[in-house]
C-alpha positions in Angstrom: -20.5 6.5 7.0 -16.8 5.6 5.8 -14.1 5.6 8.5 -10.3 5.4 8.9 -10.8 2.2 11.0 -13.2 0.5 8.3 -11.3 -0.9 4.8 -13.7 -3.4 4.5 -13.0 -5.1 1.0 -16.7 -5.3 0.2 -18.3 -2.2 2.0 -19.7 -1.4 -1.8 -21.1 -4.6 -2.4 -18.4 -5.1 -5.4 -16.3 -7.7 -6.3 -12.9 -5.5 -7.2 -14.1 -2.4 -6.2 -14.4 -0.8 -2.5 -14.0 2.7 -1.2 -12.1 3.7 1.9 -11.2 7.2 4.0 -7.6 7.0 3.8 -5.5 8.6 6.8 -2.8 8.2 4.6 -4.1 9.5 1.3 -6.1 12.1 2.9 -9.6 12.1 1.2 -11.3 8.8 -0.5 -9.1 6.3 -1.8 -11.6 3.4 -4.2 -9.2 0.6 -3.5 -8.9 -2.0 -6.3 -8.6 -5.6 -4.8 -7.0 -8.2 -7.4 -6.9 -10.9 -4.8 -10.1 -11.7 -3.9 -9.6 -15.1 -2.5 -7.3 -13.5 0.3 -4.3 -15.1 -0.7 -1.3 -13.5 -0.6 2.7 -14.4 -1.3 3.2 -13.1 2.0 2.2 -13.0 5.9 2.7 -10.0 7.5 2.1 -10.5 11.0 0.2 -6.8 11.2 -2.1 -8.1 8.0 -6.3 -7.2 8.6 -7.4 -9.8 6.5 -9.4 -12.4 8.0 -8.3 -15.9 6.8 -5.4 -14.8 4.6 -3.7 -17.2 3.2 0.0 -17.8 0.7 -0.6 -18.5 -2.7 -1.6 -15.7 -5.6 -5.3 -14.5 -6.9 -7.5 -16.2 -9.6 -7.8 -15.0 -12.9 -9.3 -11.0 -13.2 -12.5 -10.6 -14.9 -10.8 -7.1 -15.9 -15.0 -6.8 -17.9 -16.3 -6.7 -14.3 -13.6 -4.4 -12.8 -14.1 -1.8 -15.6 -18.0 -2.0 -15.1 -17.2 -1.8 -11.3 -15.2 0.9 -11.2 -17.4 3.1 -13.6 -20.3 2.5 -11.4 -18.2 4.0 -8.4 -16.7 6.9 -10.7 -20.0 7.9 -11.4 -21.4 7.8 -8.1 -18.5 9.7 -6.7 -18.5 12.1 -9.5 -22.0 12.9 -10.5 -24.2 11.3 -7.8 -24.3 12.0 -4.0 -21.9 9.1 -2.8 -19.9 11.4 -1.0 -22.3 13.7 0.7 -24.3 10.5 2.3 -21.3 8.0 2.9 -18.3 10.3 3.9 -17.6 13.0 6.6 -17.3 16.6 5.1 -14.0 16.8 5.8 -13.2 14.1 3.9 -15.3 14.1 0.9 -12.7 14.2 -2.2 -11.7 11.4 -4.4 -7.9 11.2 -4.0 -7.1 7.7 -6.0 -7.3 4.7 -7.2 -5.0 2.4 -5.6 -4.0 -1.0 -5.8 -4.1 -2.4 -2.4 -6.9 -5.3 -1.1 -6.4 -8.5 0.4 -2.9 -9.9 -1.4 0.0 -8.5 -3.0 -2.1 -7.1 -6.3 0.9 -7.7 -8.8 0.8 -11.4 -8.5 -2.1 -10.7 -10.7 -1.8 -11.8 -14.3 -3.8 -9.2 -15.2 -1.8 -6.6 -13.2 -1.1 -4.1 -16.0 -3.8 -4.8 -18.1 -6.3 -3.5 -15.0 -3.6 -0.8 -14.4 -4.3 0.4 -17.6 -8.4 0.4 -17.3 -8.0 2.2 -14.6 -6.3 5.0 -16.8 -8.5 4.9 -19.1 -11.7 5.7 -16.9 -10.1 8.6 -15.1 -8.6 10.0 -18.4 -12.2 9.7 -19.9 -13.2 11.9 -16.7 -10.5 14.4 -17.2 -9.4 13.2 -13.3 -6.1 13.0 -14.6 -3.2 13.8 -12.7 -5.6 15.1 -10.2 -6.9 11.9 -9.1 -3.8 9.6 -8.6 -3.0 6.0 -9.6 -1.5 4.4 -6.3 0.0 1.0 -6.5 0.5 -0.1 -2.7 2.7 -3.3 -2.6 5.4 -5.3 -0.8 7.3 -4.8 -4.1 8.8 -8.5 -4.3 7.5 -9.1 -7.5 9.2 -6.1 -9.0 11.9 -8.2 -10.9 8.9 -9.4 -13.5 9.1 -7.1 -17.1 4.8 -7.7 -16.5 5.2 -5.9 -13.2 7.4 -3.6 -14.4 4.6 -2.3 -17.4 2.5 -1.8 -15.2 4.3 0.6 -12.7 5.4 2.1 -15.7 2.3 2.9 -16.6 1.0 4.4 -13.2 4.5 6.6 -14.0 3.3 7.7 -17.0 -0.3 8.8 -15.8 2.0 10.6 -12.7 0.5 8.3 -10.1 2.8 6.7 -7.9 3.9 3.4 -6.0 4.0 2.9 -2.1 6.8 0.3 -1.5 6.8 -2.1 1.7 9.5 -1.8 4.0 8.9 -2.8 7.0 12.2 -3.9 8.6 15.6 -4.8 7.2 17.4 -7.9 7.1 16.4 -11.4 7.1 15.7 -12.4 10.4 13.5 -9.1 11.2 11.7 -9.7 7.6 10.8 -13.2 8.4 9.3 -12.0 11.8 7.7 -8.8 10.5 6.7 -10.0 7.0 6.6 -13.5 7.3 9.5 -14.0 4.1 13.2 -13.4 4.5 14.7 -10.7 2.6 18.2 -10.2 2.4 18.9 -6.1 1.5 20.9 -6.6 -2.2 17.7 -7.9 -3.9 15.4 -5.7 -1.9 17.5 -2.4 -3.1 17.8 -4.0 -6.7 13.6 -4.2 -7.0 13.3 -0.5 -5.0 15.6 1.2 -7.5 13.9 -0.6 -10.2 10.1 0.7 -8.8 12.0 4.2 -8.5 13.3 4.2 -12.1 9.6 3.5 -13.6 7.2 5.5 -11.0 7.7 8.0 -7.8 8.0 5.8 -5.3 7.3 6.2 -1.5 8.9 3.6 0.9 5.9 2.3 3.7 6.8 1.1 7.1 4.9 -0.3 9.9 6.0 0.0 12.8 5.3 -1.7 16.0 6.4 -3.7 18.7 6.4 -7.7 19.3 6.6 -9.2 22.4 6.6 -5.6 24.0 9.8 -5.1 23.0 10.2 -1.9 20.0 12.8 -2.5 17.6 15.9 -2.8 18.8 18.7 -0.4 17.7 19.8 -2.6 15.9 16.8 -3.3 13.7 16.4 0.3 13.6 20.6 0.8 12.2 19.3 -1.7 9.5 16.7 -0.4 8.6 18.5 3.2 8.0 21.4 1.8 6.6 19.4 0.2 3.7 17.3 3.4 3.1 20.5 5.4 2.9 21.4 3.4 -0.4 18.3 4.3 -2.3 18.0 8.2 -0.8 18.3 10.0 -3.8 15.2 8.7 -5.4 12.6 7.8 -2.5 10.2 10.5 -2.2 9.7 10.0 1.1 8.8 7.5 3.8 5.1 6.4 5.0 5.5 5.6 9.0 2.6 4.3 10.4 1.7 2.3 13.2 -1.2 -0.4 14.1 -4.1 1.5 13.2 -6.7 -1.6 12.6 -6.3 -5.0 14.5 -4.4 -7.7 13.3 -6.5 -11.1 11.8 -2.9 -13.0 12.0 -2.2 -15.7 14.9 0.4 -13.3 15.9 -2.1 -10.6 17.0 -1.2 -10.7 20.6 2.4 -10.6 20.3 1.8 -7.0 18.6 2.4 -4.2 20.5 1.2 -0.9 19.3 3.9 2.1 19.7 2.8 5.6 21.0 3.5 8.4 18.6 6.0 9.7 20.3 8.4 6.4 19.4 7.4 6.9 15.7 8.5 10.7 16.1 11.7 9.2 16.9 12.4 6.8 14.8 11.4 9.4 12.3 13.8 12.2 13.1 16.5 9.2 13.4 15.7 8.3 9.6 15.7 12.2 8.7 19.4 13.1 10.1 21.0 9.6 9.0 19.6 9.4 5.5 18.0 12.7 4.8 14.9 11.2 3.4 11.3 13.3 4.8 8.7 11.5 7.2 5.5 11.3 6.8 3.7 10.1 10.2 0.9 8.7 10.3 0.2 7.1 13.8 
């Protein structure tokens, strides 16, 4: 049976293609990974995926993902693939979502697989129904390529969930192994926002077992604030699955009641809801 705990990239036996029980989507999420040689451009210190490594993916055989995901769509939608693999509770198809083991729009083939992915689900009548769900550290946002393709999951009314993780360059490095500066953070958010709704994603977590400091925390609000208007929200999750990264034991998991206030700190400075998932 499917669990929360268990993303396993190949729990289907697929190349592109996996399902998962999403805490966060709230049903069955088939993940599409792009990046199946577990590279990606960055190195979060949180990251699940066992030998990850920089660089971007190999070339898409987008023949083998459509085949792929049909075979899942049917098995979801006509055969019994949710009544012997998932919990009762849990057994709806919520979407399809862009996620795996690297940053999926350092794919070449990022919109052309975004728009395959349409197409089956239209072909079903999922449509809205059944979202498109692009879940990425959004650093590649400044690339017209990139930018089709969240356009497109805009235009099917799917959506995109946008890393944010900390604020500022030094945390960034730490957190996501790349330092970010917040100009062009905020100029490739607003740009995601413009083409798709967009939901900002944070981990959060200690390291060193020390929680972000208030500083870290001012940051992180401060750069939120600009962008309020057009976030749908914010994803605020802690470590729910082990870390694969060297920096595993430096991580220290925060109890919910810290992300309860870190959350009702982002509500009253920015005005922007929380979703927690702990």
């Amino acid at each position: 049976m499917l669990t929360t705990s268990d993303h396993r990239r190949d729990s289907a036996g697929l190349t592109y293609v996996y399902p998962v029980v999403s805490r966060r989507a709230g049903g069955v999420s088939l993940g599409i990974n792009l990046n199946i040689n577990n590279a990606c451009n960055w190195a979060c210190v949180y990251c699940q995926v066992e030998g990850l490594t920089r660089g971007g993916p190999p070339p898409v055989d987008l023949a083998r993902l459509r085949v792929e995901l049909e075979q899942m769509l049917d098995a979801i939608c006509a055969g019994d693939f949710l009544r012997q693999q998932v919990a009762e509770e849990a057994r709806r198809l919520v979407d399809v979502a862009f996620s795996g083991n690297g940053e999926p729009t350092s794919a070449a083939e990022f919109a052309g697989a975004v728009e395959l992915v349409r197409d089956a689900l239209e072909a079903r009548g999922l449509l809205p129904a059944v979202k498109i769900r692009l879940i990425t550290n959004g650093s590649l946002l400044h690339r017209p390529a990139v930018q089709r393709g969240v356009e497109l999951i805009g235009e099917a009314g799917g959506e995109v969930w946008f890393k944010l993780d900390r604020a500022g360059e030094a945390a960034t490095r730490a957190v996501n192994g790349v330092p970010q500066s917040a100009q062009p953070v905020l100029r490739r958010l607003r740009a995601c926002i413009a083409l798709a709704p967009t939901w900002v994603q944070t981990c959060w977590f200690g390291i060193d077992g020390a929680a972000p400091s208030v500083e870290e925390r001012a940051a992180y609000c401060d750069l939120l604030g600009e962008v309020a208007d057009g976030v749908a929200g914010v994803h605020l999750y802690g470590l729910a699955r082990p870390s694969m990264q060297p920096q595993a034991g430096r991580l220290l998991r925060l109890p919910q009641a810290a992300l309860a206030e870190f959350a009702e700190e982002i509500q009253k400075k920015t005005g922007v809801r929380v979703i927690i998932n702990p």
